[in-house]
C-alpha positions as CSV (number, residue, x, y, z in Angstrom):
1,X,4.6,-44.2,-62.6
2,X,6.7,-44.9,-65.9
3,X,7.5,-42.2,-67.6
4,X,6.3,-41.4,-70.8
5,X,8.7,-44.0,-73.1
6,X,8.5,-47.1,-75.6
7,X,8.2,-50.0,-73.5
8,X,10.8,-52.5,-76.0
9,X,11.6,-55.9,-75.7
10,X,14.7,-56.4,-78.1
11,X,16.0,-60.0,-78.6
12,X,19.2,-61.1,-80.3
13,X,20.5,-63.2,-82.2
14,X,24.3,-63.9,-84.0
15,X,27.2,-63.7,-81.7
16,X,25.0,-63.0,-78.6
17,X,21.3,-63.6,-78.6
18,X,19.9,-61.6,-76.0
19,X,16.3,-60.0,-75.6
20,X,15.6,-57.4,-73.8
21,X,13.4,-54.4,-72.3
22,X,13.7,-51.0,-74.0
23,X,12.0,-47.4,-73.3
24,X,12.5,-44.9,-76.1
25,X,9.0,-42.5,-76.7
26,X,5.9,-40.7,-75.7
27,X,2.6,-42.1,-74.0
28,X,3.2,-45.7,-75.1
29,X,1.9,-47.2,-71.5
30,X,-1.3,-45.1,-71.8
31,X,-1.9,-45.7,-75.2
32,X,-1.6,-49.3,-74.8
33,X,-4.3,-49.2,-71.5
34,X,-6.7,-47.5,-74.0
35,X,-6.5,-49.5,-76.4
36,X,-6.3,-52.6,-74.2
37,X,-3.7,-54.9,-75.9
38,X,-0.3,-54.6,-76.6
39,X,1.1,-54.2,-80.1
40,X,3.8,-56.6,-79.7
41,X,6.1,-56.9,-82.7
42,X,7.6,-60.3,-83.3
43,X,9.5,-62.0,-86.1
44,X,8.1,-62.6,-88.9
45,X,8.3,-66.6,-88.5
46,X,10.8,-68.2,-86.5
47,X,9.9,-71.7,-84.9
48,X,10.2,-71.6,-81.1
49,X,10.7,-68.1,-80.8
50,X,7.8,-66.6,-82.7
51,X,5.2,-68.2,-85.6
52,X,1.6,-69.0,-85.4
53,X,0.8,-72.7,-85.4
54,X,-1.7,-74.5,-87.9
55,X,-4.7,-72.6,-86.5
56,X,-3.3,-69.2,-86.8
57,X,-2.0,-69.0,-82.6
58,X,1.1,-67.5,-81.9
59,X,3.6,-69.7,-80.0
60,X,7.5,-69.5,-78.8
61,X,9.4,-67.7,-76.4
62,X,8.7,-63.8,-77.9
63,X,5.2,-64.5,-77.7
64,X,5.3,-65.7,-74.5
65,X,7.5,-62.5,-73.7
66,X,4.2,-61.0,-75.0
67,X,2.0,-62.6,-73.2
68,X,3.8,-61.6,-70.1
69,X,3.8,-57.7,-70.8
70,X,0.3,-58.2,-71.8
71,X,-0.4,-59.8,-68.2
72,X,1.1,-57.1,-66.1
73,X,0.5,-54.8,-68.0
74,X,-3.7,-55.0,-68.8
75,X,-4.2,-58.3,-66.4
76,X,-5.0,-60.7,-69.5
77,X,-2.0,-62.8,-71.0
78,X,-4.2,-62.3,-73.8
79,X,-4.5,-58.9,-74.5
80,X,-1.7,-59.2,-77.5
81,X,-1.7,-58.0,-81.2
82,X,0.9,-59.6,-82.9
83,X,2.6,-57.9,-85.6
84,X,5.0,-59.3,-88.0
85,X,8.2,-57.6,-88.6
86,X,11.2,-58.7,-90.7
87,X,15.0,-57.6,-89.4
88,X,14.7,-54.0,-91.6
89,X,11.2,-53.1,-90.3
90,X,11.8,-53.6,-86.6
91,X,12.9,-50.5,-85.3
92,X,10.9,-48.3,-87.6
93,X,8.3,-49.6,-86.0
94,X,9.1,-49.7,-82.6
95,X,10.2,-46.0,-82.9
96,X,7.4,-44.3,-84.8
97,X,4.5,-46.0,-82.3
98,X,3.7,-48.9,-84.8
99,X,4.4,-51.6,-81.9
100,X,4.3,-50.8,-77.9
101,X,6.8,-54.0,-77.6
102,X,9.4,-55.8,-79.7
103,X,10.0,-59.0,-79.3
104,X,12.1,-60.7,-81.4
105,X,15.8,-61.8,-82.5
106,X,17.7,-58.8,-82.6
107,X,22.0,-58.6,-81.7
108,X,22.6,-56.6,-79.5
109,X,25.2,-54.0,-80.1
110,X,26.8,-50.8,-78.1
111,X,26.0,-49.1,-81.5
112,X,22.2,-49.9,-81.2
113,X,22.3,-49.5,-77.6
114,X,23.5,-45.7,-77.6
115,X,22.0,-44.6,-81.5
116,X,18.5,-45.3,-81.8
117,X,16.9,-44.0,-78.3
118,X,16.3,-47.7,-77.1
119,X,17.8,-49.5,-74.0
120,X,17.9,-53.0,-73.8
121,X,17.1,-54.7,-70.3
122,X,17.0,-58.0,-69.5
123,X,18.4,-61.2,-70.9
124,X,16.0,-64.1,-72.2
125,X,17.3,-66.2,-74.6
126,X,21.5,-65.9,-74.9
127,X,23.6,-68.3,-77.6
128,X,26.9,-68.2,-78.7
129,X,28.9,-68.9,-82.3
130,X,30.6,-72.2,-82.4
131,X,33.2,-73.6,-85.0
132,X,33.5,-76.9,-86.8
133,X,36.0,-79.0,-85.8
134,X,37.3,-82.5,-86.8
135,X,35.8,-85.3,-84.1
136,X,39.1,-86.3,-83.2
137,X,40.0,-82.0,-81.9
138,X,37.0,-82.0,-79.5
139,X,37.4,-82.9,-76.4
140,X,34.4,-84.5,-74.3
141,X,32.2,-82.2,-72.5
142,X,31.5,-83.3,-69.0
143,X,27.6,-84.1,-68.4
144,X,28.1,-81.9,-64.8
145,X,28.6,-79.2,-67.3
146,X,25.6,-79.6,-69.1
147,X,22.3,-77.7,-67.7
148,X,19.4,-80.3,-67.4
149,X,16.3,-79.7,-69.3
150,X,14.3,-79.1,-66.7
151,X,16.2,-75.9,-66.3
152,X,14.3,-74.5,-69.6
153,X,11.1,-75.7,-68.8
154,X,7.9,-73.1,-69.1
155,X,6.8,-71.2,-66.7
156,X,2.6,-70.9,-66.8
157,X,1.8,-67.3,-67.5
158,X,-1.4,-66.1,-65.2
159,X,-4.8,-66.6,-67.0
């Protein structure tokens, strides 16, 4: 049985863009069962990772982090509130109960990992800086380098 801690998923963005799975305070996972949806927080708009589409659906890779909690969690993919959160409400809200689940671009630093009672788990999405160089500095990148695009397809989430 979990104990009784925040379930978090922090993702992040900047340097390193990493999400990942947090636990920080009291009776989140039977307060979610109650209620019967997660309160995931997402970002407050960001195409492909989190922003509802012309009919008001959520869609992108935090909401289908979500939807997965949501899945093993209750047994319905469905079973998600979505809250919007900008970069200075996040944590607030993860840490006073506001959201079972955060989901969203969020860097990951030793400094956030030891100081605000939240451990991140699990990579999902991972980017790195890069630097502007004239054409004629950069030096081809071999295609047996590149990762095919097949390699980021969707994985169906149980219905």
């Amino acid at each position: 049985m979990f104990n009784k801690k925040h379930l978090a998923l922090l993702a992040s963005a900047g340097s390193l863009s990493l999400v990942g799975m947090a636990t920080a305070q009291a009776d989140t996972l039977e307060d979610t069962i109650e209620r019967g949806a997660v309160q995931c927080g997402v970002s407050d708009g960001l195409p492909g990772f989190s922003a509802p589409d012309d009919d008001g659906n959520w869609q992108g890779i935090d909401v289908d982090v979500c939807r997965a909690v949501a899945a093993a969690v209750l047994g319905d993919a469905d079973a998600v509130n979505y809250i919007s959160l900008n970069a200075v409400e996040r944590f607030t809200a993860l840490q006073s109960g506001e959201v079972d689940v955060l989901s969203r671009n969020t860097t990951w630093t030793t400094t956030r990992d030891t100081t605000l009672g939240l451990n991140f788990t699990g990579v999902t999405f991972m980017t790195a800086k890069a630097s502007w160089l004239p054409a004629t500095w950069v030096l081809p990148v071999p295609t047996s380098l590149m990762a095919p695009l097949s390699a980021f397809s969707q994985v169906p989430l149980p219905s």
